[in-house]
Every structure is written in structure tokens, then in C-alpha cells.
C-alpha positions, 0 to 999 in steps of 0.5 A: 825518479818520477819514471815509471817501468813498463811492461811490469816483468819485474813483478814476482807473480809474473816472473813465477808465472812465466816460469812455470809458462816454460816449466822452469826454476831459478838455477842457482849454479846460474846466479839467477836472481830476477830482479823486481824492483823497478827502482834499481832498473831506474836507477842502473839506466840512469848511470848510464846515461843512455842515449840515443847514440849508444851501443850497450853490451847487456850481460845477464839480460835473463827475461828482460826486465833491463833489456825491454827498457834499454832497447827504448833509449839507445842506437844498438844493444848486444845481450849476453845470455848463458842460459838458454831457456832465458833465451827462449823467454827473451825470443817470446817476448813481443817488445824484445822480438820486434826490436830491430837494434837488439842481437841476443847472443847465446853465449858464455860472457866471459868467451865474448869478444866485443871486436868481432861485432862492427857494431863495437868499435868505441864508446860503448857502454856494458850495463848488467846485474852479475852473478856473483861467481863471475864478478872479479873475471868478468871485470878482469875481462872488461879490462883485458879487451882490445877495446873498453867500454867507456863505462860499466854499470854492474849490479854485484855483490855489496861486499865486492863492490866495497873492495873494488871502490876501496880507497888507501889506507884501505885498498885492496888488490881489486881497487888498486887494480881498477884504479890504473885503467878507470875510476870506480864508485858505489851507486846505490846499496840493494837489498836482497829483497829487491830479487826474486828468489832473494840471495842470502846476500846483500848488493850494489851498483856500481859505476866503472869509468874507463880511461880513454887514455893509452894505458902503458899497463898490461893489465895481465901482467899488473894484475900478477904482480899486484896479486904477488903484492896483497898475497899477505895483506895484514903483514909488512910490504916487505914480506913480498918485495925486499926492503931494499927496492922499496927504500929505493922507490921511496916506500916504507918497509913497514907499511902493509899493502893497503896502505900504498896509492897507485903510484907507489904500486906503478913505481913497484911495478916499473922497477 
């Protein structure tokens, strides 16, 4: 990664002081956590695999440290920004302003509806570092849209990361889930120190590719059966589902929810 960033909005002395330029502070309620390590953009950009082919859905963009170096390399990028104030910070900067590939919409990610832009239609891509509280809706979401991404590069939670690339024996409800409609892997490990203001905890990148296959699932419906599943996940599958209709499906009664891989959960799920 020889590549270096530029213009340095990742830097914490101008990210302070293009804070203080509009008299504000990280919002907490927000999940605001600028980032300012340049490796971490690098990288994210880099798992992409941005081409000048592609449309990008950018969620979080804040000040722009991922949106002035995606603008460079891609055909059009959507960024979906809560905050206004980080919107008017987006609107003042020069590169981002003069970008004629790039909409910013002003709007709650989760209301986002990637078929009401016709710049959408497939393949696209959604890249993004998240705030924590939303990260298990926000995926759910990904999933329950007409039209999926062919990939998500997310920077989360590392604890969260972990459960959603968990692997049987040691799945949880969240890589099962994922695991019917895309394949999931851990990137790179964040420290807190790579954000200002750092959180309290640590982080990931991770990758979700999505199938373009026709998937049988409905994913609301799975979702609510797979919940049912792992609501007792240290006790024996046949506290949630009678031992009968797992005998019958092949599965041992006495195995614990984590223990199951995805077509024994299909096969649940089925009958």
C-alpha cells in the first residue's frame, strides 16, 4: 500500500479545526468517530475494488475523509449522511463540491431505498465505517432490499464482526443469517486509536459478498425463525424445536444452536 491520501481530512488537528470552523463537537447519540488513519481508508478502498465502472452507496460519509478519495476512483457515489451539520461540512469542501458523480442525500440510511435512484439498478457497491447502534439493522436492511449490493465493505464493531463471520461449531444467529444470502470475512482489525474521538471499543473491516443468485429465503421471514433458533443458545436445539421434527430432518437433539451449518437450518426452516 504504497498510496498515499490526499487532501489530509483525517488529520486530528484538522478535523478539530474544521469542527470548531462551525462551532461543533462529535455527537455521540451519532456514533461519530472520525477516522484518522489513512491506512484503514486504504485499505476499505482497496476491498472494494473500485472501478471506474461503479456505482457506490457511501453510508456515514461525515467530513469526507472516504468520500473525497471514492469520488476519484468510481463512475457515481450516493452518500448518506444523518447529520446535517456534516452536511454542510460535506457541501464546503472544494473536491466534494465540484464532483459532478457525487449526490449527497440528507437522510436516515435505514429509510434509504436504493430502486428509487436510476443510477442503482445492480452491481452496485456500499462501503461505509458505521455506527455501532445500527450495524445489525443496517445489514438486515442490505439484505431485505429489492436490489443487493454485489458487496458491503463495513467498518464495525470488532466484537460484532467476529459474530457475523462466526463459523459452526461456533455460529451465531447473525453468520448463519448472512451466511443464506452472501459469504462474510474480517478484513483488518482497527484499533480505537485510528478515530478521533476514539471509542472505548475496538473495531473491523469487514467484507460481505452478496449472491447474485435467486434466493428462495425470505430473508424477514428466516430471520424470525432463526431468532426462535438461537433465543437459548448455550441449551440443547430441542428446547426450540421438538425432538421429533429434528430426528426426522436428521439433526441431533442434543446439539446447541451453534453447532448447526446452514443446511440443517435451511432444512428446519423448510419443514
Amino acid at each position: 500500500m504504497g498510496e498515499s491520501l490526499s487532501p489530509k481530512i483525517m488529520d486530528i488537528t484538522t478535523i478539530k479545526k474544521l469542527l470548531n470552523q462551525y462551532n461543533l463537537s462529535p455527537q455521540k447519540r451519532f456514533g461519530q468517530n472520525f477516522l484518522v488513519d489513512e491506512t484503514v481508508i486504504l485499505t476499505m478502498i482497496e476491498t472494494a475494488n473500485l472501478t471506474k465502472d461503479d456505482t457506490v452507496v457511501e453510508i456515514g460519509p461525515g467530513i469526507g475523509a472516504l468520500t473525497t478519495q471514492i469520488i476519484r476512483k468510481v463512475k457515481k457515489i450516493i452518500a448518506v449522511e444523518f447529520d446535517t451539520n456534516m452536511v454542510n461540512i460535506l457541501n464546503s469542501n472544494y473536491e466534494i463540491n465540484n464532483a459532478n458523480n457525487l449526490t449527497i442525500l440528507n437522510q436516515d440510511v435505514l429509510d434509504f431505498n436504493p430502486t428509487s435512484y436510476p443510477d442503482i439498478k445492480s452491481n452496485y457497491k456500499v462501503i461505509g465505517s458505521i455506527p455501532y447502534q445500527i450495524t445489525s439493522p443496517l445489514i438486515h436492511k442490505l439484505i431485505n432490499w429489492e436490489v443487493k449490493p454485489q458487496l458491503a465493505v463495513l467498518l464495525i464493531q470488532k466484537e460484532v464482526a467476529e459474530k457475523i463471520c462466526s463459523k459452526t461449531p461456533n455460529a451465531s444467529y447473525f453468520s448463519i443469517f448472512i451466511s443464506a444470502f452472501g459469504k462474510a470475512e474480517i478484513i483488518k482489525n482497527v484499533t480505537s486509536s485510528s478515530f478521533y474521538p476514539s471509542p472505548k471499543v475496538q473495531s473491523a473491516i469487514i467484507k460481505i459478498t452478496f449472491e447474485n443468485k435467486k434466493n428462495l429465503l425470505e430473508p424477514a421471514k428466516f430471520s424470525k425463525f432463526l431468532h426462535h433458533g438461537f433465543k437459548n443458545p448455550r441449551k440443547m436445539i430441542n428446547k426450540a424445536f421438538d425432538k421429533k421434527l429434528l430426528l426426522k430432518n436428521n439433526i441431533n437433539p442434543e446439539l446447541r444452536p451453534e453447532n448447526l451449518i446452514l443446511d440443517e437450518w435451511i432444512k428446519l426452516y423448510q419443514n
